[in-house]
N, C-alpha and C positions, 0 to 999 in steps of 0.2 A: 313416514313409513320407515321401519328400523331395517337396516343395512342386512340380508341376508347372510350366514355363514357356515362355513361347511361344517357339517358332522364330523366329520375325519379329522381334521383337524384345528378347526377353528377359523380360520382367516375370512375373510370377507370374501363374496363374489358373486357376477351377474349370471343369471340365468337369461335362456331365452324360451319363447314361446313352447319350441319343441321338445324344450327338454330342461323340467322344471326339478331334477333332481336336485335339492342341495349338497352335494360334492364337488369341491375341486377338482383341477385337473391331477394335480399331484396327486388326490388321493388316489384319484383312478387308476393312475398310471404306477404309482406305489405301492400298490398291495402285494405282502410278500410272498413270495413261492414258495412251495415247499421246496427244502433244499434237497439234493442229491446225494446220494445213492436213494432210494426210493425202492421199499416192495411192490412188484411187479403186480400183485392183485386188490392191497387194501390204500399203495400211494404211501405209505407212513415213512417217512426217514429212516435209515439203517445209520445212518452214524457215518463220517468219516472212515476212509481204511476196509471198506467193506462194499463188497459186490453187489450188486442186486439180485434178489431171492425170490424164486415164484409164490413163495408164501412166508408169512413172520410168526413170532409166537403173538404178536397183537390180534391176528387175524385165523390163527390156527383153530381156533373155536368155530368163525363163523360157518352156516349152512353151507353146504357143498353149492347150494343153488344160488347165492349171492358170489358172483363171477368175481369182480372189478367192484373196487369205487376207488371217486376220484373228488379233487377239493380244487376249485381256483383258487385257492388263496390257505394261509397258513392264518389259525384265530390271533392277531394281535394287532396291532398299532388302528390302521386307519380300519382293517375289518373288524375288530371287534366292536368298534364305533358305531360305525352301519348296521351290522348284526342286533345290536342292542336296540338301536335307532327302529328299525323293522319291526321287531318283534314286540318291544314293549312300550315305544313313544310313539306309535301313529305313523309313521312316516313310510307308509304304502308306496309310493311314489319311486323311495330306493328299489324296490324291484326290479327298475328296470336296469340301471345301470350295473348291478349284481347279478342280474337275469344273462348281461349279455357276457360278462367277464365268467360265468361257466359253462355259456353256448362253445364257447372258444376253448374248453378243456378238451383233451383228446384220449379218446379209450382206443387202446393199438393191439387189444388180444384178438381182431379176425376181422371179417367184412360186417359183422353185424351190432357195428361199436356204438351205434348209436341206436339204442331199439326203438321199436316206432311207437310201443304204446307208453307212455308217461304218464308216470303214477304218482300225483303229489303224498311227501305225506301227511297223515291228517292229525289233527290236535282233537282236545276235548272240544265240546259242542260248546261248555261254559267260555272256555279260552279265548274260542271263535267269536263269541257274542262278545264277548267284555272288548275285543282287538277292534273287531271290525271286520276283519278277515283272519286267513289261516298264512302265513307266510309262506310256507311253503308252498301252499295252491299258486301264490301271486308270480313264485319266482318261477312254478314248472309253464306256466303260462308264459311268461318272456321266453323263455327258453323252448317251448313248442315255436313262438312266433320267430324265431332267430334261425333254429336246427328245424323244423318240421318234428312231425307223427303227431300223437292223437292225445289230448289229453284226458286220461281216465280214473275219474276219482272213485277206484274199485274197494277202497279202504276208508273205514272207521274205526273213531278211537272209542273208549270204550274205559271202564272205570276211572275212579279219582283218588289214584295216588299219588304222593309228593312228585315234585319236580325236579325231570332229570338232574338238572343244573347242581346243587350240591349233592348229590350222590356220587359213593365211588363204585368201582367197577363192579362188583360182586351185587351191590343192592342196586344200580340200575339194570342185571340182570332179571332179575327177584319183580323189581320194578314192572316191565313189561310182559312180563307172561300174563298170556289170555288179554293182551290189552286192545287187539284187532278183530274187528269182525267184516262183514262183505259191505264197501260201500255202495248208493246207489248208484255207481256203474259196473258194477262188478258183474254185472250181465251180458257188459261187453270186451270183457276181459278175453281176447282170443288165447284160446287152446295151444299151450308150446310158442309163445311168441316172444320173442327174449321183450323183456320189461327195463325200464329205466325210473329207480326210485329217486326221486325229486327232497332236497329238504335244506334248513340252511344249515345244518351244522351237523359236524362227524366227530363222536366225540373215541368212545370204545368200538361203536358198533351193534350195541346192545338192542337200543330201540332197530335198527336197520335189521337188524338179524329177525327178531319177531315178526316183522313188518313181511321180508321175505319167506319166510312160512309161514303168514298166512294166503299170499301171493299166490304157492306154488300149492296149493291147497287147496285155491281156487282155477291151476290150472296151467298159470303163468308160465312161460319156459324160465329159464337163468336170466336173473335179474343183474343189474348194474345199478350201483347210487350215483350219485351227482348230490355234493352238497358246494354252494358256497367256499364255507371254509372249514379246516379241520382244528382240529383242537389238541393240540400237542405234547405229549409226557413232558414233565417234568425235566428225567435228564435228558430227552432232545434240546428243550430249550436252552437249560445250562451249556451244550455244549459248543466247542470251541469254533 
């Protein structure tokens, strides 16, 4: 039998019964944060030398009804690894330990930071079949069983346009319009209930923004996202 090894980074190591992730400890314990100063509603880095803002021009677009979101981890070194690993090589299994590193994120805008209905979000029906599963259904399930409330797949996706992933910001707008429709839970979507959007990656905000009008359409109170990890401008990353 060949020597197990982590995703993240490579190196060799045992698993046990209960927890057959392949990740190291390092990678777990090394996923980078986003850094500080941070906007207070979308999480994105303001840069060095600068205060934190109740809203950025990153997020100045989004729906009034999209509260908060927030990201365990910033997308690079051992997350982007995992990320990749989940989504397009089989590896269901990372769920969990990604599941629990965003149960552990904290939303600090009032008592109701943590909404009780959680709402994965949902990919095309092809995507799903070709995967296995939907990643984000996998990860808002760890994260119901970590944090509590309900998990409610009140959302479907809906045509087949390209993939977010190489698109810039203007045509993943373009991208998602009308891409939602009522999933079959959307019958249990409670009336004014703040919601918690589920997914593993936050890129502009584009598909999350669709995602929450079609939510509050269906009724939802003010949503919040939860993604995994965020996906970072250019000059954040460059900078010092």
């Amino acid at each position: 039998m060949l020597p197990l090894r982590c995703l993240g980074c490579g190196q060799g190591i045992a698993t046990t019964p209960e927890d057959q992730a392949p990740v190291c400890t390092d990678c777990r314990l090394g996923l980078t944060p986003l850094p500080s100063p941070r906007c207070l509603r979308c999480d994105l880095p303001l840069g060095s030398g600068r205060g934190r803002l109740a809203s950025c021009a990153h997020c100045l677009t989004w729906p009034a009804e999209l509260a908060a979101a927030r990201s365990a981890t910033a997308l690079e070194g051992a997350a982007a690894w995992l990320v990749h690993a989940l989504k397009y090589e089989g590896w269901r299994v990372l769920a969990r330990p990604m599941g629990l590193a965003m149960s552990r994120v904290s939303f600090v805008d009032g008592p109701a930071a943590w909404p009780p209905q959680v709402v994965p979000m949902p990919t095309l029906s092809s995507r799903r079949r070709r995967r296995g599963y939907n990643q984000a259904d996998v990860l808002a399930r760890q994260v119901v069983s970590a944090r509590g409330g309900r998990l409610c797949r009140a959302l479907r996706r809906v045509g087949g346009g390209p993939s977010q992933v190489s698109l810039q910001a203007e045509e993943r707008a373009a991208n998602v319009l009308s891409s939602f429709e009522p999933g079959p839970d959307a019958h249990l979507l409670c009336r004014d209930v703040p919601v918690l959007l589920v997914d593993d990656v936050m890129t502009t905000g584009a598909t999350a923004s669709a995602a929450v009008r079609k939510l509050v359409s269906l009724g939802a109170g003010h949503v919040r996202v939860l993604t995994f990890a965020r996906a970072l401008p250019r000059e954040i990353l460059r900078a010092p």
